[in-house]
C-alpha positions as a Markdown table, in Angstrom:
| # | Residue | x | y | z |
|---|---|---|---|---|
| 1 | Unk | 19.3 | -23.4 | -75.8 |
| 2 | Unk | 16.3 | -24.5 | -74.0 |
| 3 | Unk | 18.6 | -25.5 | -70.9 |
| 4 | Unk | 20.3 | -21.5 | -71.0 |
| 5 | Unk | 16.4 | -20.3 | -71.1 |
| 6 | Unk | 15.3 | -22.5 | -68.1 |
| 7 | Unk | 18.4 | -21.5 | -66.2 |
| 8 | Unk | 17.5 | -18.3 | -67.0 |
| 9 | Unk | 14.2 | -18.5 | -65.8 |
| 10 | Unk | 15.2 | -19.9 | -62.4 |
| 11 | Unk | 17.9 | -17.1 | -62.2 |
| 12 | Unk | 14.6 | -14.9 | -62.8 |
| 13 | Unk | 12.7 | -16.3 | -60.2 |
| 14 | Unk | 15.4 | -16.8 | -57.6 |
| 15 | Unk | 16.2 | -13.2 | -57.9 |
| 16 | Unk | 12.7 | -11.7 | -57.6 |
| 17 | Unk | 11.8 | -14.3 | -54.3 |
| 18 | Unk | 14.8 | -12.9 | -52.9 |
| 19 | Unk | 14.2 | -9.2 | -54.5 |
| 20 | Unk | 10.3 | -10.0 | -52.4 |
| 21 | Unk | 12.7 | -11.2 | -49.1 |
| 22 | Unk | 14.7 | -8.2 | -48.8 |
| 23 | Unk | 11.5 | -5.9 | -49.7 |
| 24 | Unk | 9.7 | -7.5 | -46.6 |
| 25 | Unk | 12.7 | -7.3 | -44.6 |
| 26 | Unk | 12.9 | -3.6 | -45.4 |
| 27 | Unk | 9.5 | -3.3 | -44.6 |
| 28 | Unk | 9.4 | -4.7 | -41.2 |
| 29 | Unk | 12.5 | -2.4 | -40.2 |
| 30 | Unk | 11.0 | 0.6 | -41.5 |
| 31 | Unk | 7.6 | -0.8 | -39.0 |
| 32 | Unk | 10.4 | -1.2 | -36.0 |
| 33 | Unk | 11.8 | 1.9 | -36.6 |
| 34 | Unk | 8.5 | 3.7 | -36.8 |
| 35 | Unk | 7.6 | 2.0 | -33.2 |
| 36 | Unk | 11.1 | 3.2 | -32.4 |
| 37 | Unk | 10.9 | 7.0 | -33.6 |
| 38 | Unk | 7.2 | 6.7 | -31.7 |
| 39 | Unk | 8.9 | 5.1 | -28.2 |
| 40 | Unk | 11.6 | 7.9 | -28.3 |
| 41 | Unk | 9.2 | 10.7 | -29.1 |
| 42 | Unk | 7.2 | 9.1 | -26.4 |
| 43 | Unk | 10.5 | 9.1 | -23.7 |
| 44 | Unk | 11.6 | 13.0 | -24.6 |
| 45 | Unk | 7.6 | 14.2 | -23.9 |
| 46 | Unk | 8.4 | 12.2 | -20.5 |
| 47 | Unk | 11.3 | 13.7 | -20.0 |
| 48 | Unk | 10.8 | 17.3 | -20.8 |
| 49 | Unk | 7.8 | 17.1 | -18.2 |
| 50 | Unk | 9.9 | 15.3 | -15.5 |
| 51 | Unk | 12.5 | 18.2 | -16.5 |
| 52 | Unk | 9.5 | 21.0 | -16.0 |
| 53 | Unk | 8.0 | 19.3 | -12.9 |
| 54 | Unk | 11.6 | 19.3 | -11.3 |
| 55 | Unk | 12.4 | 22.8 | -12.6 |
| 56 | Unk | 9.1 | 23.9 | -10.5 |
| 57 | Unk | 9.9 | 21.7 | -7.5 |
| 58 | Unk | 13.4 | 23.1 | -7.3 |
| 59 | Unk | 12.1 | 27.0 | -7.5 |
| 60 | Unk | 9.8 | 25.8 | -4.6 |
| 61 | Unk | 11.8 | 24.4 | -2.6 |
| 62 | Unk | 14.4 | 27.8 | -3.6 |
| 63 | Unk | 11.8 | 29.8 | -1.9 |
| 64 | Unk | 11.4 | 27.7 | 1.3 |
| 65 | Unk | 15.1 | 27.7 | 2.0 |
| 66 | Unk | 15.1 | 31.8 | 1.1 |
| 67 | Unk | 12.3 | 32.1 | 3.9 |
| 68 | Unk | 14.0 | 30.0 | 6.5 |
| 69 | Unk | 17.4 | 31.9 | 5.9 |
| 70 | Unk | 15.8 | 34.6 | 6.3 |
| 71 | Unk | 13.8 | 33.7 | 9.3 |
| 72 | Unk | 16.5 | 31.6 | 11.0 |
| 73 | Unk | 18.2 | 32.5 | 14.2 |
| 74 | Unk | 21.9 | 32.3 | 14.4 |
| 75 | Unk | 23.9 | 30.4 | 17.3 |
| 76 | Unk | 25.6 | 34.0 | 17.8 |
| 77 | Unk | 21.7 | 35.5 | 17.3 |
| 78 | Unk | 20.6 | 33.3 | 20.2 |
| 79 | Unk | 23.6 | 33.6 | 22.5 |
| 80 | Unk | 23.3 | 37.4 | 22.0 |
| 81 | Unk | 19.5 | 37.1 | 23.3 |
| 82 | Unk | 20.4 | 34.6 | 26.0 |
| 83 | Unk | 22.7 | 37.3 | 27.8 |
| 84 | Unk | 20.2 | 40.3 | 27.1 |
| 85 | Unk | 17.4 | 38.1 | 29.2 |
| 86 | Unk | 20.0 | 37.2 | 31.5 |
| 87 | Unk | 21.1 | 40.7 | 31.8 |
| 88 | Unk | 17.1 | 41.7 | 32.1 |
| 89 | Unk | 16.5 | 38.9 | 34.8 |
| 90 | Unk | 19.3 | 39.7 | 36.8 |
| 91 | Unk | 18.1 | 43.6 | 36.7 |
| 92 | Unk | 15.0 | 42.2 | 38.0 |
| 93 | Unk | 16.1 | 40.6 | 40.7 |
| 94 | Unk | 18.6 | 43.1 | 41.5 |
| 95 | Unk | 15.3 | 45.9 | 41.7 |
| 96 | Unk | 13.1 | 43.2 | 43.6 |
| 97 | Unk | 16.0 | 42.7 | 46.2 |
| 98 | Unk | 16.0 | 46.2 | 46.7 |
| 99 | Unk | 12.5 | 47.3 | 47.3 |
| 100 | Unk | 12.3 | 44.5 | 49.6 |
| 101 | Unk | 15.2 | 45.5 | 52.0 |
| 102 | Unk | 13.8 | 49.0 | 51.6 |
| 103 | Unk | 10.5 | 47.8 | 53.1 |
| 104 | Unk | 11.6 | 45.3 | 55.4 |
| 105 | Unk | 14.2 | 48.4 | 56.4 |
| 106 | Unk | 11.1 | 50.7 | 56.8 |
| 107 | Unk | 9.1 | 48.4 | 59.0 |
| 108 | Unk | 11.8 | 48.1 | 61.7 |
């Protein structure tokens, strides 16, 4: 009997070290998963600002590209222009022409 009760007693103890091993092990991943809950709590504040601060960057830049649209001049825009000066000019130089042969007419 005494060998059954020292068996037993080592059973005992071997079960509560290893009872005291697994506890410690549990205990340091609940600590890693804390630090991990913490990191990803951490990450999603990062990213929901980068998220905001691009959000406001892409309204700005929205509203510059509105303004130049609006503000731009077209190829068809400029060509139109181009001939209206070219149009103005050569009314110009078609008045000028004439009030100088009319004087250079009226000094002969």
């Amino acid at each position: 009997m005494p060998s059954v009760a020292l068996s037993l007693e080592t059973l005992r103890r071997l079960v509560e070290v290893g009872f005291a091993q697994v506890n410690g092990q549990i205990a340091l991943v609940r600590q890693e998963l804390e630090q991990v809950n913490a990191q990803h709590a951490s990450l999603a504040q990062r990213v929901e600002q980068d998220r905001m601060t691009a959000d406001v960057r892409h309204a700005a830049l929205e509203t510059r590209l509105d303004a130049l649209e609006r503000e731009a001049v077209t190829r068809s825009q400029l060509a139109d222009r181009t001939r209206q000066i070219i149009a103005v000019v050569t009314v110009l130089l078609l008045v000028a022409g004439t009030v100088i042969s009319l004087i250079s007419l009226t000094r002969n």
